[in-house]
C-alpha positions as CSV (number, residue, x, y, z in Angstrom):
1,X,172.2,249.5,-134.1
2,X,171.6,248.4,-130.5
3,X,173.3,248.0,-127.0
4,X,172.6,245.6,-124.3
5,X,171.0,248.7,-122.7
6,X,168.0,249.1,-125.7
7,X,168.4,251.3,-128.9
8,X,171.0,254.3,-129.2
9,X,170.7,257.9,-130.5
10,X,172.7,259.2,-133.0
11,X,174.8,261.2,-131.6
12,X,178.5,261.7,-130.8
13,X,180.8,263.8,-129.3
14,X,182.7,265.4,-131.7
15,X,185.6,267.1,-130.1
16,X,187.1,264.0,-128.5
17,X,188.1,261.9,-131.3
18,X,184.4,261.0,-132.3
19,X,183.9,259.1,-129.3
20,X,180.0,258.5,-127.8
21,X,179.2,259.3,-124.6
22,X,177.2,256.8,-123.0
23,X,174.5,258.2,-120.2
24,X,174.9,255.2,-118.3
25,X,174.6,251.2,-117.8
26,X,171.8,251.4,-118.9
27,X,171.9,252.4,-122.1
28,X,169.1,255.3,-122.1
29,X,171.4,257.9,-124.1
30,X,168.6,261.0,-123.5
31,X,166.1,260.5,-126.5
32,X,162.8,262.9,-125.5
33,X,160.5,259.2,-126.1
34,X,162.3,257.5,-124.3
35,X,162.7,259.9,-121.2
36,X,159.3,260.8,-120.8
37,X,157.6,257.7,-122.0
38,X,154.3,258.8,-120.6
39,X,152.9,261.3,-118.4
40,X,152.5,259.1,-114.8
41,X,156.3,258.0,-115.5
42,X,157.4,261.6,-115.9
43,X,155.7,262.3,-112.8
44,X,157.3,259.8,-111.0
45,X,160.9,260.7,-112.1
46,X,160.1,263.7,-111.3
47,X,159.0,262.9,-107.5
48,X,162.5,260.5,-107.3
49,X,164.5,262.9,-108.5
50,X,163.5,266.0,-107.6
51,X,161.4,266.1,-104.3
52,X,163.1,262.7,-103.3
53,X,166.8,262.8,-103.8
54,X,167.9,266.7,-102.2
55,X,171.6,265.2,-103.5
56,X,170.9,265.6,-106.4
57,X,169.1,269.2,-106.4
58,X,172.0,270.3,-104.2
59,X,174.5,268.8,-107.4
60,X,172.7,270.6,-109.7
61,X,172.6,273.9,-107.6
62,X,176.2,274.4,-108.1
63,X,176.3,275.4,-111.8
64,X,173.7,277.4,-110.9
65,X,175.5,279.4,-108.3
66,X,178.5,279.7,-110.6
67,X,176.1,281.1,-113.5
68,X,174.9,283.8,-111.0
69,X,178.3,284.8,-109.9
70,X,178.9,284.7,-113.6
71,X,176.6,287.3,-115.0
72,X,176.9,289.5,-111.8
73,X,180.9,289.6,-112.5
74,X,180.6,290.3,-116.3
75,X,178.2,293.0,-115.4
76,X,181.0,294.4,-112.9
77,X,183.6,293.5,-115.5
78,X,181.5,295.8,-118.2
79,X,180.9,299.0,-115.4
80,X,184.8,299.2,-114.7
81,X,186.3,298.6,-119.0
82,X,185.9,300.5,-122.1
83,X,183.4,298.0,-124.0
84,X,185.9,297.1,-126.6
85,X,188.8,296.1,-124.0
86,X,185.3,293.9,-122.3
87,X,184.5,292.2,-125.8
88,X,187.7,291.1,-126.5
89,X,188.9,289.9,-123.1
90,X,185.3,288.1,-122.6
91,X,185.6,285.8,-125.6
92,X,188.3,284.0,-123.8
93,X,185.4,282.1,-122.4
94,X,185.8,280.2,-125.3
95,X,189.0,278.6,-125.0
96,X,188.4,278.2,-121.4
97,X,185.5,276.2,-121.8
98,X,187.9,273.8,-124.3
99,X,190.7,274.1,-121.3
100,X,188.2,273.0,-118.8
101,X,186.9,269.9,-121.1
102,X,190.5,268.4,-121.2
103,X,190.9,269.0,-117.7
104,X,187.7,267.7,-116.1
105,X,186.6,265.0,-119.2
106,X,189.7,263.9,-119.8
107,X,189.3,264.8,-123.1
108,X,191.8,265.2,-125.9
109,X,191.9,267.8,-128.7
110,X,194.0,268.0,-131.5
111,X,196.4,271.5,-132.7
112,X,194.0,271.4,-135.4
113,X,191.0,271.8,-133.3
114,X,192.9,274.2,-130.8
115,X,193.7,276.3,-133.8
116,X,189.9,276.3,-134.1
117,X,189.0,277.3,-131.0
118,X,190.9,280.5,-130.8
119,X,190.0,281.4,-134.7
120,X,186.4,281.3,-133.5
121,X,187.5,283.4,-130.6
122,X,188.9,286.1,-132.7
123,X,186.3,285.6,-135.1
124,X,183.3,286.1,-132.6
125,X,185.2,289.5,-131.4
126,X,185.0,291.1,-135.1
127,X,181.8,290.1,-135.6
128,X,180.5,292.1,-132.6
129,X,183.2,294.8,-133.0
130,X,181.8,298.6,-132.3
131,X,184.5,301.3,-132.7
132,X,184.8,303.1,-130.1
133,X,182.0,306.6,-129.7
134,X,183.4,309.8,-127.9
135,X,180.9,310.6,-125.0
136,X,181.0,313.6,-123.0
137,X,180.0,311.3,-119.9
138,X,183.1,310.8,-117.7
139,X,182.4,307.4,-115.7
140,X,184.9,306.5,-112.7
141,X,186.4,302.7,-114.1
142,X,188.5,300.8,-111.9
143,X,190.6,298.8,-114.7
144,X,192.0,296.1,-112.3
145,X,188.5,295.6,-110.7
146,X,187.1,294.9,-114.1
147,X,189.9,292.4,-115.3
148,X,189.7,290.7,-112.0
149,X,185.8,290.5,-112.3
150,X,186.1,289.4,-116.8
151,X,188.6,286.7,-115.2
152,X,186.3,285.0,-112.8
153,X,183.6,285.6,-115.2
154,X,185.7,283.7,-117.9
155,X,186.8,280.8,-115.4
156,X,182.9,280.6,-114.1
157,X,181.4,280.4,-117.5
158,X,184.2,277.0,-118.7
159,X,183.9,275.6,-115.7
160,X,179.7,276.0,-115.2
161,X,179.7,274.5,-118.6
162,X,181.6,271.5,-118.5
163,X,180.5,270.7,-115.1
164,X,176.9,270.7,-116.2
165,X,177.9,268.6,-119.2
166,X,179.3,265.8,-116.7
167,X,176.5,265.7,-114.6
168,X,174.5,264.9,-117.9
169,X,176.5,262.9,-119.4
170,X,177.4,260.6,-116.3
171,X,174.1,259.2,-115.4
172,X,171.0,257.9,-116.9
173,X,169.2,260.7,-114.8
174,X,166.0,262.4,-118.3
175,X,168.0,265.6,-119.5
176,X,164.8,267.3,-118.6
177,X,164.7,266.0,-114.6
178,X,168.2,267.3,-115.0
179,X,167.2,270.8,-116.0
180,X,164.5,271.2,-113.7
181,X,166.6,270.3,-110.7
182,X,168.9,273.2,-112.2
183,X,166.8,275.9,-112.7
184,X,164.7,275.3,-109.3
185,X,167.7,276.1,-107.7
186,X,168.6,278.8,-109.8
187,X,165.0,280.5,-109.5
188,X,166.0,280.8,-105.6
189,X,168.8,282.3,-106.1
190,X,167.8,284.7,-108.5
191,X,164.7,285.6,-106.6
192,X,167.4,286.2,-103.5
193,X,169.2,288.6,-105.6
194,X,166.3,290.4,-106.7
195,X,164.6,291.3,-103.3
196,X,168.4,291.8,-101.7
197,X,168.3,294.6,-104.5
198,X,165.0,296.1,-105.6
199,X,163.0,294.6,-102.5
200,X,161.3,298.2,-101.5
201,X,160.3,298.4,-105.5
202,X,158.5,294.9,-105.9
203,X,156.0,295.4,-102.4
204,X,155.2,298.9,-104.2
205,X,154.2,298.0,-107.6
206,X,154.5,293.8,-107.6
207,X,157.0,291.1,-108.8
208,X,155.4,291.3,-112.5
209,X,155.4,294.9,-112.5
210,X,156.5,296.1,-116.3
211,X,155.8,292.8,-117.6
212,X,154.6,293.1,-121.3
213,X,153.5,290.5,-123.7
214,X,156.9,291.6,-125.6
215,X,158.5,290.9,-121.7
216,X,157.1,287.2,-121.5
217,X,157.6,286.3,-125.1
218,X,161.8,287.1,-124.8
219,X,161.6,285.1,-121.3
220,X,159.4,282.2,-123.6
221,X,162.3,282.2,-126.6
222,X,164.9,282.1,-123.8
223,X,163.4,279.3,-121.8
224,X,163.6,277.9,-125.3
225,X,166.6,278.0,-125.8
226,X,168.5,277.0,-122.4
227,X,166.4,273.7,-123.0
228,X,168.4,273.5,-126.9
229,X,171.3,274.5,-125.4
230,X,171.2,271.7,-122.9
231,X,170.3,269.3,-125.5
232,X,173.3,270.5,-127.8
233,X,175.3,270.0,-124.8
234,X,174.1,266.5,-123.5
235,X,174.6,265.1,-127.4
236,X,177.9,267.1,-128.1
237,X,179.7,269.1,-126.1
238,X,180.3,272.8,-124.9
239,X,182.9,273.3,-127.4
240,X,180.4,272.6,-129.7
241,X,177.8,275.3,-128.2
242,X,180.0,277.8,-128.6
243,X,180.3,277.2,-132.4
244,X,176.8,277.2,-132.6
245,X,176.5,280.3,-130.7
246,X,179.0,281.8,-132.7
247,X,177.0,280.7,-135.9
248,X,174.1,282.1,-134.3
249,X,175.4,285.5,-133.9
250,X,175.9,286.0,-137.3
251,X,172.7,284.6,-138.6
252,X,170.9,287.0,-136.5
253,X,173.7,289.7,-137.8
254,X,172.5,288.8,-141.1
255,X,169.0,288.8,-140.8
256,X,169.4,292.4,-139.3
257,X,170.6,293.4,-142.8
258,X,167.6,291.8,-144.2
259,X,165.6,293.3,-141.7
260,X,166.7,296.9,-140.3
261,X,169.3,297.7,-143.1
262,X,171.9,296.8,-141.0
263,X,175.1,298.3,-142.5
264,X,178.1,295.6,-143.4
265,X,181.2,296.0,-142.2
266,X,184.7,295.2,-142.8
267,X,185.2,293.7,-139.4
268,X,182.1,291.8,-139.1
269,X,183.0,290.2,-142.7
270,X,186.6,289.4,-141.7
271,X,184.5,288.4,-138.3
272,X,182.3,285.9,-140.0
273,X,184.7,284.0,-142.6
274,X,187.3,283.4,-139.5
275,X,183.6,281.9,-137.5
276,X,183.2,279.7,-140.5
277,X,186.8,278.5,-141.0
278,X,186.7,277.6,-137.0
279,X,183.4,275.6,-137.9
280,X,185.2,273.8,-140.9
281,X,188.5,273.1,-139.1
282,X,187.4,272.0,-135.5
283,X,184.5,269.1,-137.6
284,X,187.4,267.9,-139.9
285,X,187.4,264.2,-139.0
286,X,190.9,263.7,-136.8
287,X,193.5,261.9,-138.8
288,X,193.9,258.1,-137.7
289,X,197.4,257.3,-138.2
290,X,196.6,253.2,-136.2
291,X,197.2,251.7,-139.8
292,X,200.5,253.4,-140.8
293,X,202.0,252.8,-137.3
294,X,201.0,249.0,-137.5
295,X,202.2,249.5,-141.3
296,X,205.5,250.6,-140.4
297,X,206.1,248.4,-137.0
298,X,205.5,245.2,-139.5
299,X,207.9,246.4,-142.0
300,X,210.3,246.9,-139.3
301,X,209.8,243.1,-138.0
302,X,210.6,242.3,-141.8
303,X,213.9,244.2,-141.7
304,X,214.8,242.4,-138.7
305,X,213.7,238.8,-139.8
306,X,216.0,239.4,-142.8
């Protein structure tokens, strides 16, 4: 199947109705082949969008920015709540990220798939459910600070998400120009934070200080996986990256059984059968009722002929 624009890939967004998302006029929908093409035409993306076009690096910088406030407010969210009250109130990312995708796609979803969305929410909580451990360690929480900081956390991470999906989705910009002008902005920001707070530390011992072949092999697998995630994104949707993370985090719960001898609990079973319902109910084709509607209006145009 072809467009005017050249070939298509096979992919659809799944949470509006099965509608596909078109990259732009001209038809390149993101496939790696035809994005890079060859080396010298990577290159020159690369030097158009990149080096020549600060718009667009200064576009791409916001999600960025949000992602940092992100993680620094869930990390203040998690110093000032008990780390059950933390997991529970966090997984509201979840619906927010489906909240923000009506509001800023324009997209529809149906009760069905809402329904979904908060069954994998409550799902994702059992599965990483920890009773609570008595500690002789009395730490000074300010509750209101922490809800204030899981709040903007929650509202950062929808809102980073879909944002970043729009940017893909509404140009025929290569997915992987599009994460590079991301993360170049993000490395600067990062690399703020971290001399703003262990400055003194790196001119003592260096910036790679501590830095293990274990270290670089985690930051290899999660370089790895913010490029799938961004592909998962640019062919579905966010909603749809939180399913998979959710499906994720029981695989990897599983495989710990295999593993480690991980123990099985109640919670994390009840956990995993509501993550897989979600996954069943939010793919279930949406019900097209065109046919009976033009059904009934004709039938009605018969009554009144007669």
């Amino acid at each position: 199947m072809t467009t005017r624009g050249g070939p298509r890939c096979p992919a659809r967004g799944r949470g509006g109705g099965g509608r596909q998302f078109r990259a732009g006029p001209s038809g390149n929908h993101g496939c790696p082949k035809r994005e890079t093409g060859s080396l010298g035409r990577f290159k020159a993306s690369l030097r158009e969008n990149v080096l020549g076009s600060p718009k667009e690096l200064l576009k791409l910088s916001v999600p960025s920015l949000v992602y940092a406030v992100q993680n620094n407010m869930a990390f203040l969210a998690l110093s000032n709540l008990d780390a059950a009250v933390y997991q529970v109130t966090y997984q509201l990312k979840i619906p927010c990220t489906a909240l923000c995708t009506v509001l800023m796609l324009n997209r529809t979803l149906s009760k069905l798939q809402w329904v979904s969305v908060f069954m994998l929410c409550a799902g994702v909580t059992l599965v990483q459910w920890k009773p609570a451990q008595a500690t002789k360690v009395v730490v000074e929480q300010n509750p209101l600070l922490g809800f204030g900081a899981i709040a903007i956390a929650v509202l950062c991470s929808g809102f980073a998400g879909v944002y970043f999906e729009k940017v893909l989705k509404s140009s025929d910009t290569s997915l992987w120009v599009r994460n590079i002008q991301m993360y170049l902005s993000g490395i600067i920001v990062t690399l703020a934070g971290v001399y703003l707070s262990d400055g003194a530390e790196i001119k003592e011992k260096g910036f790679f200080y501590g830095y293990t072949y274990y270290v670089w092999f985690v930051i290899f697998l999660a370089s790895v996986g913010g490029l799938y995630t961004s592909v998962v994104v640019k062919y579905t949707d966010n909603i749809m990256k939180g399913f998979s993370a959710a499906a994720a985090i029981v695989l990897s719960t599983i495989a710990s059984v295999m593993l480690f001898g991980l123990q099985i609990t109640l919670t994390f079973a009840l956990g995993t059968l509501l993550v897989c319902v979600s996954i069943y109910l939010y793919g279930l084709p949406r019900q097209d009722t065109t046919s009976i509607q033009q059904g009934e209006t004709a039938s009605k145009e018969r009554v009144i002929g007669v």
